[in-house]
N, C-alpha and C positions, 0 to 999 in steps of 0.2 A: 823209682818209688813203687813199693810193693801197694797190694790191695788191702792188705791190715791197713798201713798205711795211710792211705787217702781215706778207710772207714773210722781211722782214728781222730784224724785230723777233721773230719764232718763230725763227728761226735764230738769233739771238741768247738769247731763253730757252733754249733747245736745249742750247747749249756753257755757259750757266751751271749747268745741269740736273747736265752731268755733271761738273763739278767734285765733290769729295770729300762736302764739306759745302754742297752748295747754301742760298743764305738764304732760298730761299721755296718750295712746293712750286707748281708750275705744271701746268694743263689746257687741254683744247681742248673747246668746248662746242659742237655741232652740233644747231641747231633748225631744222628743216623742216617747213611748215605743210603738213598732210595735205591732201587732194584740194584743191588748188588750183585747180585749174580749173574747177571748182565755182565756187568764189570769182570768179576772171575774170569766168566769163560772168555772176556775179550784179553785182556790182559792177566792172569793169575795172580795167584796171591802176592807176587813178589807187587805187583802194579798196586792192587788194593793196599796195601804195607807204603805202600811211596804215596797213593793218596792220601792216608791217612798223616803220615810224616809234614806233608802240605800244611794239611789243616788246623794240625795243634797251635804252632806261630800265631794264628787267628787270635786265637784268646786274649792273649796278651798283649795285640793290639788294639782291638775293641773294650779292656775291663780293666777296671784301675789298677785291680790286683787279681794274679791268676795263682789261686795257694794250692791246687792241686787237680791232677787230672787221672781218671781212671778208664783206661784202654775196657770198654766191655767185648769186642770183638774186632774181626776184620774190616766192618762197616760200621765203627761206631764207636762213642769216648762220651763222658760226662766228666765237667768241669765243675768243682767249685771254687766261687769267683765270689770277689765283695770286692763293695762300695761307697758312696757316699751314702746312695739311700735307696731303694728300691727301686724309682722310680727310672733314675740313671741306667739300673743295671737291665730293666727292661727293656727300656733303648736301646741300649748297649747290645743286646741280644736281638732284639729285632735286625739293627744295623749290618749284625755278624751273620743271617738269615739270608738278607740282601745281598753281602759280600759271597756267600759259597752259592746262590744263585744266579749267580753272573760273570762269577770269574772262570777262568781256565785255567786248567791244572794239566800241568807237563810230564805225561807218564808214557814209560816206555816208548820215549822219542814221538811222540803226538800229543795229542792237545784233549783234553778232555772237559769236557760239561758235566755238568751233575746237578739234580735237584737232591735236597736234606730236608729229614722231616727234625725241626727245633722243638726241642720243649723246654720251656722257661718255668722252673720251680724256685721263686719267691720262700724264703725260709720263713716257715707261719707255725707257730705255735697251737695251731689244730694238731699237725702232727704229732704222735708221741714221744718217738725219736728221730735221730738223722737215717736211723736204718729204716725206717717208714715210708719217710722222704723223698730217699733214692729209689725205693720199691715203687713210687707212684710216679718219682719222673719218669724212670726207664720203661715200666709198663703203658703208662700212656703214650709216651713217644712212640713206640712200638704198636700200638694202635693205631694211630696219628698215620704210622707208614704202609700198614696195613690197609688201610682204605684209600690209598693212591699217593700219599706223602707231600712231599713239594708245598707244606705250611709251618706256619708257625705256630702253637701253641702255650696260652699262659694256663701250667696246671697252680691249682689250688686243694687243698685238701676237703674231703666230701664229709664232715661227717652230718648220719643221720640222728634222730632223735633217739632214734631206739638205741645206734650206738653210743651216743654221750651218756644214755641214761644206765647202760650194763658196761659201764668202762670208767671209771675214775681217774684216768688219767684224760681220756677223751675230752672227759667234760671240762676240766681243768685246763684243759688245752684251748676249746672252745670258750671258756669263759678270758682268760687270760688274752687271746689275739681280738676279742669282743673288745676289752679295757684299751688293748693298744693303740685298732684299730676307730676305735670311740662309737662303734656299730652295736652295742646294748640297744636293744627295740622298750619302747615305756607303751607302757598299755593304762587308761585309764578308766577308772570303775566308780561310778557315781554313787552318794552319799544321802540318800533323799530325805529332806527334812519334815520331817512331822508336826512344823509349825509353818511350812509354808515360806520359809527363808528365801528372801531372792538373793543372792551368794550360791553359785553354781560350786558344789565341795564334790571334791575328788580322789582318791586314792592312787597316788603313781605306784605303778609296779615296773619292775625291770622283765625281762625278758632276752633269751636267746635263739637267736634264729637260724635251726639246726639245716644243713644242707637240702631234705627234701622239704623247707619251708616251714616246719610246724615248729612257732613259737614256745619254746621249755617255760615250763612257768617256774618262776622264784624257788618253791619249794624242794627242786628238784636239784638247783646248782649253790641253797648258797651254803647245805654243809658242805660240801666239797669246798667254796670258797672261805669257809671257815680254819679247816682244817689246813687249808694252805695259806693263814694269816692274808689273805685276802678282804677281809670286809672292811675296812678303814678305806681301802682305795675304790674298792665298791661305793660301800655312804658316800666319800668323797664326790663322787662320780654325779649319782645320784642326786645329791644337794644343788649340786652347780647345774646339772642338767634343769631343775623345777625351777632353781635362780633365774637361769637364763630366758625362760620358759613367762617367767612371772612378771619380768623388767624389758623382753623386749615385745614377744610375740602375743603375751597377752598385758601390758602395761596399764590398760586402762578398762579392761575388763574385769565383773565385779564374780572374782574366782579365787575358792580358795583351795590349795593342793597340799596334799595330805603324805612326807615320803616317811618312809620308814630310817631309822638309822640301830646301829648298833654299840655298843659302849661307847666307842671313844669317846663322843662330847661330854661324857660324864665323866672318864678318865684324865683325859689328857687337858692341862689348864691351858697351854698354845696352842692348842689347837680347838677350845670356846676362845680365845681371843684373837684368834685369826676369823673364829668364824662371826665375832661380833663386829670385826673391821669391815670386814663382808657386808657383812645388812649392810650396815651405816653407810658405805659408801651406794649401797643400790637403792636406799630410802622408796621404796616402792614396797617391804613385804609385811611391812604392820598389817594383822588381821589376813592376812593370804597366803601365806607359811606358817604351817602344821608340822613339827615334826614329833616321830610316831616313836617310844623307848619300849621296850621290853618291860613290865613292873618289875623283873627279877633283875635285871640289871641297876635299876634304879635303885631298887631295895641293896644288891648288894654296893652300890657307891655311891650311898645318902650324902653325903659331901658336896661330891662332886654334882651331881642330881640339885642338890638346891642351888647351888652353883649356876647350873644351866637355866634353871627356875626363875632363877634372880636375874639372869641376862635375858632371857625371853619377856620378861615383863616390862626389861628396860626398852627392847626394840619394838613389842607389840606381837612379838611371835608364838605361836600356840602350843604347846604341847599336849602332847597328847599319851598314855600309858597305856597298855595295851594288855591281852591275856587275861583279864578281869573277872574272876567269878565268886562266888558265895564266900568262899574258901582265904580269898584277899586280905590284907590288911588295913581295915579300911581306915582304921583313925589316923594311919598316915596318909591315908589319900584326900582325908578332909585335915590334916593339919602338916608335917614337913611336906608333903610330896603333894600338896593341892595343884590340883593343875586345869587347864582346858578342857580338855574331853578325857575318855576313859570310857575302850573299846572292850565292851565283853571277849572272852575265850569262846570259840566257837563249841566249843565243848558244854560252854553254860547254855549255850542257845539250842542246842540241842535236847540236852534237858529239861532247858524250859517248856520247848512244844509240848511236853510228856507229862506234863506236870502243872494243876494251877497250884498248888500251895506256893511252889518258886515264882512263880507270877505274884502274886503276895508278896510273898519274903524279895524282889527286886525292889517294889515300892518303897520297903524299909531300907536296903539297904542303900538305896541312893537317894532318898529322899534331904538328906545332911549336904552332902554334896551338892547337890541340884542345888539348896538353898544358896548355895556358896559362889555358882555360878558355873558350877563344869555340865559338859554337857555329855551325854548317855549314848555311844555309835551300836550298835546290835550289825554285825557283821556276819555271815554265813546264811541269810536267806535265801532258799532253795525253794520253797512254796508258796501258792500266793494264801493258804489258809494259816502259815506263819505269821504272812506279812501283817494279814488283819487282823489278827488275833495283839499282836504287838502295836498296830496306830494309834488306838486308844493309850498304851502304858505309857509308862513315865520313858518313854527313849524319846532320843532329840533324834535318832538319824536311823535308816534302815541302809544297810549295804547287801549285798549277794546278787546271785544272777539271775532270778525271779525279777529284782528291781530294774538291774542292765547288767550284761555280759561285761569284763573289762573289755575294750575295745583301742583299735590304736591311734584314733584320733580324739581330740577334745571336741565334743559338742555342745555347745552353749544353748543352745534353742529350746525355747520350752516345751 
């Protein structure tokens, strides 16, 4: 088997990988025999060529399936190898770690020891491609042996913030094994009520958590998750995450959370009545699920949108429209598309600081609505001479980071 070959055939595991439901889990297994040249000069190359011949049979003892192996030198091969599921093929590699550390190997009529430095590279969709992959097993291992060898390592892909943020495949990569692995971080960011409401309201945001720890905030991954028809499994994700959030861990706290969603619930009629099977079965989210539409969405699938309208009212669930400013349509926001709340566009609140006649002209324009029952979120405060300028107005709620930073725990406490 040539080296096109085995980088074909990893390229090809690779794009199977990221399919939805891959049928097998796949690794990349990196053995380098420790001080090799040790070895040479006791035995020559012909010896180091007979250990290696030793060692391939390994594989294929230890891994369900051994699809290909790439000779990188005299003192070293990488395998890839798949599984039932990751978790095996670790084992599996620890086991085969064990095995070339204990056994003896019959070269040039003696007996020979050897420690190996293993690197176990898990196929993770952080990667770009399978040629990435192999570059990180074989360099790390090589590091691994360079500081004295005789271990095992699980590599995983590094990426930093800065690189998911100038790489488009990066991030994509990083958001994609986030979904697989169900490791999206939610941050949330309080809602403060200008009447005084005891109902703790919250904004769940998603988050990713780039290798040197700094949290990517939403804005930054979900066109990238757009553009790769991502967002259905995103919201998805999302909704059940606040579900589960709402029904176990806080079931009987008086909290309401706030997620965002993107078309589908307006789009898709099986997928509002999957999600109204949902509620019903979790009877816990009347008044405590908010969920957050786009006006431009809504506006563009008024159908569907009353639709959702019409089912939120049956379960108690709130909606909420978002992007709001002078510019709106308001008589549908007081008559098809009346709804819960109605989150200014930070763009209006910015203008607003700058400006009392807009301070006026808010009064008007949500005075209709307010009557109606929806309530008024002013989101993007950054000052505290914003915030008081606004406690007196007609807003039911102040959000931004002046009020509280988004944070990664819920805190209830007054």
């Amino acid at each position: 088997m040539t080296d096109s070959h085995f980088l074909e055939r990893l390229d090809q595991a690779y794009l199977d990988f990221n399919e939805p439901l891959p049928s097998s889990a796949s690794a990349l297994v990196c053995v380098l025999v420790d001080h090799w040249s040790d070895l040479r000069e006791e035995y020559g190359y012909a010896g180091l060529f007979e250990l290696r011949r030793q060692i391939k049979p390994l594989f294929d003892r230890y891994f369900d399936k051994l699809v290909d192996v790439l000779v990188l030198s005299e003192s070293g091969m990488v395998a890839l190898v798949q599984g039932a599921d990751s978790d095996g093929l670790r084992e599996a590699s620890l086991e085969l770690f064990r095995k070339l550390s204990s056994a003896d190997f019959d070269v040039a009529g003696d007996q020979v020891a050897i420690t190996v430095s293993l690197g176990f590279c898990a196929f993770d969709l952080r990667f770009t491609d399978g040629g990435q992959m192999l570059t990180e097993a074989v360099s790390r291992t090589e590091q691994l042996r360079l500081q004295g060898g005789n271990e095992w390592l699980s590599i995983v892909a590094s990426i930093s913030a800065a690189q998911a943020s100038s790489d488009h495949r990066r991030m994509l990569g990083l958001l994609m094994q986030a979904l697989r692995n169900n490791s999206i971080r939610l941050v949330f960011q309080t809602l403060l009520s200008t009447s005084g409401e005891h109902t703790h309201c919250f904004q769940v945001l998603p988050r990713l958590k780039s290798a040197d720890g700094e949290l990517i905030p939403a804005a930054r991954f979900l066109p990238v998750a757009r553009s790769a028809g991502l967002l259905p499994t995103l919201d998805r994700w999302m909704l059940n995450r606040v579900i589960r959030l709402l029904d176990e861990r806080h079931r009987h706290d008086a909290l309401r959370l706030f997620v965002s969603q993107s078309d589908e619930l307006l789009v898709d009629g099986k997928r509002r009545e999957q999600f109204s099977r949902q509620v019903a079965e979790c009877g816990v989210l009347a008044d405590r699920l908010v969920l957050d539409f786009h006006l431009a969405d809504a506006m563009a699938h008024l159908k569907g949108a009353e639709s959702m309208l019409a089912l939120a009212r049956e379960h108690g669930i709130g909606i909420c429209l978002s992007q709001i400013d002078e510019h709106s349509h308001w008589s549908l926001l007081s008559g098809r598309l009346r709804c819960d709340y109605l989150r200014m566009a930070p763009g209006f609140v910015h203008r607003l600081a700058d400006s009392d006649d807009l301070e006026h002209d808010l009064d008007d324009l949500t005075e209709k609505v307010r009557a109606q029952g929806t309530r008024i979120i002013m989101p993007m405060i950054e000052d505290a001479a914003a915030a008081a300028q606004l406690w007196g107005s007609s807003i039911d709620y102040l959000q931004g980071n002046v009020i509280q930073p988004a944070r990664e725990s819920l805190q209830l406490s007054d």
